[in-house]
N, C-alpha and C positions, 0 to 999 in steps of 0.2 A: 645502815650501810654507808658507808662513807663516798663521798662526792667521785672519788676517783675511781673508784669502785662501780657508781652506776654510768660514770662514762662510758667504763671498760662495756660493760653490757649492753650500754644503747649503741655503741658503733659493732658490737659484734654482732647485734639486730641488723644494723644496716649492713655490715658485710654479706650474712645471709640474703638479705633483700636483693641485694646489690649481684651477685650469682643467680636467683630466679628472676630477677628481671633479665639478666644477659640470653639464658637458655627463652624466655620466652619470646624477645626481639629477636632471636637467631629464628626458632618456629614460625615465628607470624611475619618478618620484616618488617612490622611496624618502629617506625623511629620519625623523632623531633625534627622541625626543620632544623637548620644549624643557626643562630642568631635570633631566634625567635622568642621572645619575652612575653606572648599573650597570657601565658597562665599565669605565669609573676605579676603582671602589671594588672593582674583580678583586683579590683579592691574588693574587702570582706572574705579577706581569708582563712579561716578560723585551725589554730594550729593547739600544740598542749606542750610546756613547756619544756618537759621534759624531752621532747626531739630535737630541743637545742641547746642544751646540757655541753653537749661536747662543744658545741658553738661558744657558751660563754666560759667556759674552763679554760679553752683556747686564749680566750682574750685574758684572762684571768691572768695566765703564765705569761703572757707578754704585755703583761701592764699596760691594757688598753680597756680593761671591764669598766672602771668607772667613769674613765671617758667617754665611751659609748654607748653606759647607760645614761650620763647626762645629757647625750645627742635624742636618746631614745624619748627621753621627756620631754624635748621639746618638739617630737613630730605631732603634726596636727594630720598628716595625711592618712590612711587608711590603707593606703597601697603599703607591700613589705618595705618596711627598710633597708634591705639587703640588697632589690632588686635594683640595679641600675640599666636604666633607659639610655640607647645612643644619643635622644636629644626631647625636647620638646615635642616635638616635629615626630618624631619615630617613636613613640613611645612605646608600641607592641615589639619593639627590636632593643636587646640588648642582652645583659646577665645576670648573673647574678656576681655577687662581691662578695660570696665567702662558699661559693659551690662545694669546696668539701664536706664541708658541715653543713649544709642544706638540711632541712628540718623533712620530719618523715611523710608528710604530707604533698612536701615538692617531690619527692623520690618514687611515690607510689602513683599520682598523677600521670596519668596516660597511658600505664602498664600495671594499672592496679584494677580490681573490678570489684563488685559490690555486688550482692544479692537482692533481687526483686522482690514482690513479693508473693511470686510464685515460686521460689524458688529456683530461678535461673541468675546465674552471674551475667551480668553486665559489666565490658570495661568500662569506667570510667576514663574517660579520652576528653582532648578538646577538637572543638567544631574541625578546625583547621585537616586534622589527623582523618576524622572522619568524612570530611568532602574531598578531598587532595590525596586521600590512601583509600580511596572506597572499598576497591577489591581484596587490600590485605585486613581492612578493617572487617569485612562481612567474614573473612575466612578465619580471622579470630576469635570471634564470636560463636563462630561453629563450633571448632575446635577446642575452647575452651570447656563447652558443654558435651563435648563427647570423650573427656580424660584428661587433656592438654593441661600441664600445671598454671596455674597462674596467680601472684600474689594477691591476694584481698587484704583491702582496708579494716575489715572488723576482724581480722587474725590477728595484724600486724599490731592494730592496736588492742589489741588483749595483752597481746606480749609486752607490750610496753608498758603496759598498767603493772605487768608481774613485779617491772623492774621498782618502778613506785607507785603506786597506785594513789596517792594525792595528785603527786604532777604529772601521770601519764594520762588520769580520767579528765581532767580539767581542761575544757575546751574554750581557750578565749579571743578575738583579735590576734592576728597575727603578731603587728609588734608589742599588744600586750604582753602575749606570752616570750618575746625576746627580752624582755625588760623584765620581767618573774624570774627567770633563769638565770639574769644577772645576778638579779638580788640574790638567788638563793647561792649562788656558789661566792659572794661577798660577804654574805651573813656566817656560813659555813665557816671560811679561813679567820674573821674578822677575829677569832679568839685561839686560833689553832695554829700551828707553825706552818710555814710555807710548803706545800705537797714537796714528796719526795728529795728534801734537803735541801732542795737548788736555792739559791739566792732569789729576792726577785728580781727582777730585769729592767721592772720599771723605770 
């Protein structure tokens, strides 16, 4: 399958996502503070390449892939690359620097839930969500177990294996796997003519 090809299917995964998350923050009211970077600023984030596919195609088309995979090499840090902090000083507060293409790890984080192993689903949430939303946090939980939809983490990533199953199964470092996804969509055109005839821009 060709590169442009499993873009098209990893962002129509996140479009689907991106609808059952809306229906189930509309059900439970839970949502983010606004400006708040605690889960970004996690270090040891462990992500799979292929969720950032569309992320490095992007930069691919505007001549910025090998740029920023030689910025990618030289991080020593462990925190996402992506994520930008307001300052020093405020490090749990900030954004993210490429939110469209946010990897599917960031998108199912706080509105994704996981199975125990009794068999009940747990969201996955951070502290913040669950001390400061107590009430909508306990009423989701319920509801999630008595019908209420809600995305899970080992569906979404099944389906995303469907699409590649080398880089959908491969779990590594977060900006490891930004730097894999470079390569591969570099490797990819390195012998092939520019996608869809455009010139590049670079």
């Amino acid at each position: 399958m060709a590169i442009e090809d499993k873009v098209r299917e990893v962002e129509a995964l996140f479009d689907r996502l991106e609808i059952e998350i809306n229906v189930f923050k509309s059900n439970t009211h839970l949502f983010c503070n606004v400006g708040c970077g605690k889960c970004c600023s996690t270090p040891n984030i462990d992500a799979s390449p292929l969720e950032f596919l569309p992320w490095a195609f992007h930069l691919f088309l505007n001549g910025k892939a090998e740029e920023t995979l030689e910025e990618l090499t030289k991080v020593s840090t462990k925190n996402c690359f992506l994520y930008r902090p307001l300052s020093v000083l405020e490090h749990h507060k900030g954004n993210c620097s490429n939110y469209k293409y946010r990897g599917l790890i960031c998108r199912l984080f706080g509105y994704g839930a996981t199975t125990d192993k009794f068999g009940k689903l747990r969201l996955a949430t951070c502290k913040i969500i669950k001390e400061e939303q107590q009430e909508n946090f306990t009423t989701a939980e319920e509801v999630m177990n008595n019908g209420i939809h809600v995305p899970i983490f080992t569906d979404y990533y099944m389906q995303l294996a469907q699409i590649d199953l080398r880089m959908g199964r491969t779990l590594l470092p977060i900006n490891q796997a930004l730097k894999i996804a470079i390569e591969e969509v570099l490797h990819y055109y390195a012998y092939r003519p520019f996608p869809g005839g455009l010139e590049n821009i670079a």
